[in-house]
N, C-alpha and C positions, 0 to 999 in steps of 0.2 A: 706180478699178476695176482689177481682175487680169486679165489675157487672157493665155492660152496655148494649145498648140496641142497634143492627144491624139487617141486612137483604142483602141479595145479591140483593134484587128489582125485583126478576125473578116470575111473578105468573105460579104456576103447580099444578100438582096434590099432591107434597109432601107440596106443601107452597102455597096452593089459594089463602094466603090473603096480599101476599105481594104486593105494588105499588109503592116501592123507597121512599117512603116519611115517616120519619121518626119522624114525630108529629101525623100522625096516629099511628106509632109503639106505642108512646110515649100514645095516649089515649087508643090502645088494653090494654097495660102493667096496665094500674089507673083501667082501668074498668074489668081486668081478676081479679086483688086483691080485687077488691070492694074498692078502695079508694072513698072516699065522700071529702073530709077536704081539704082543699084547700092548707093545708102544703102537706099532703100527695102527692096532684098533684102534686105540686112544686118537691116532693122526685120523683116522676115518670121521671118528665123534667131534673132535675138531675142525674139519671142516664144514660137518655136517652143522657146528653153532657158532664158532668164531667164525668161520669162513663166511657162511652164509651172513651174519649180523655184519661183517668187514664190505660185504657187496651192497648190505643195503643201508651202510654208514659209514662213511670216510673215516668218521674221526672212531670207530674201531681199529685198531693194527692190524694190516694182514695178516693170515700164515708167515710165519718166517723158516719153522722147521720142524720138524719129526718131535720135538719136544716140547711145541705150544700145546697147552691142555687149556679148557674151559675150567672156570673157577671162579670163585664170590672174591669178593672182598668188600672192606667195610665202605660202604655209602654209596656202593652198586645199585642200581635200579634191581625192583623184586619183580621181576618178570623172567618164570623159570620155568621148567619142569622135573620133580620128581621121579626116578623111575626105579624099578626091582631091580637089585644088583649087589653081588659084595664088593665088585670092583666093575673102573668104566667098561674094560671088556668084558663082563659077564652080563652087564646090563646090555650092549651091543647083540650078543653073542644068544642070550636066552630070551628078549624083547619082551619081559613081563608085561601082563596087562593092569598091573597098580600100578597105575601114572596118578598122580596131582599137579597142577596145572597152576601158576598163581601168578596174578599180573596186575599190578603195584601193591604185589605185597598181598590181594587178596585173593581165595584159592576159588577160580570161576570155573573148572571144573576136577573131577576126581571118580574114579573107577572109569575112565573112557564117557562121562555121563557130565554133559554141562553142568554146572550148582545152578 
């Protein structure tokens, strides 16, 4: 099975808690399971960018386990984001607002502020 983590970004009365930003979604999802462990966040952020990227492309790998992490490697497509953090669960955990944004490779936005 695929699991990923979206939101349309539209706050209402069916979804109050939606704001487009999807490292909050990413901390709802760790703190609705009670994740504590800091593999466990890492599986949150996981699903929240492998997962979701595996739902809207086959030829990504699903989830397989508690130990898939999101990562570069050489000749990856440059469509990423940046975010505050010394580690993935402190970036989950404290949701900085210095994002950069860059997609093929060029950076279209940074400080929350399209380029």
């Amino acid at each position: 099975m695929r699991i990923g983590l979206g939101e349309d970004g539209q706050r209402d009365y069916w979804s109050p808690y939606g704001n487009c930003d999807l490292l909050d979604r990413t901390w709802q999802l760790a703190f609705t399971r009670g994740f504590r462990r800091g593999e466990h966040i890492g599986l949150a952020l996981a699903v929240a960018t492998m997962g979701g990227a595996s739902i809207m492309s086959h030829d990504v790998s699903r989830l397989a386990g508690v130990s898939d992490r999101p990562g570069l490697a050489a000749g990856d497509r440059a469509d990423l984001v940046l975010v505050d953090g010394e580690t993935p669960t402190s970036a989950v955990m404290d949701r900085g607002r210095d994002r950069t944004v860059l997609h093929d490779g060029v950076v279209v936005a940074e400080g929350l502020a399209v380029a």
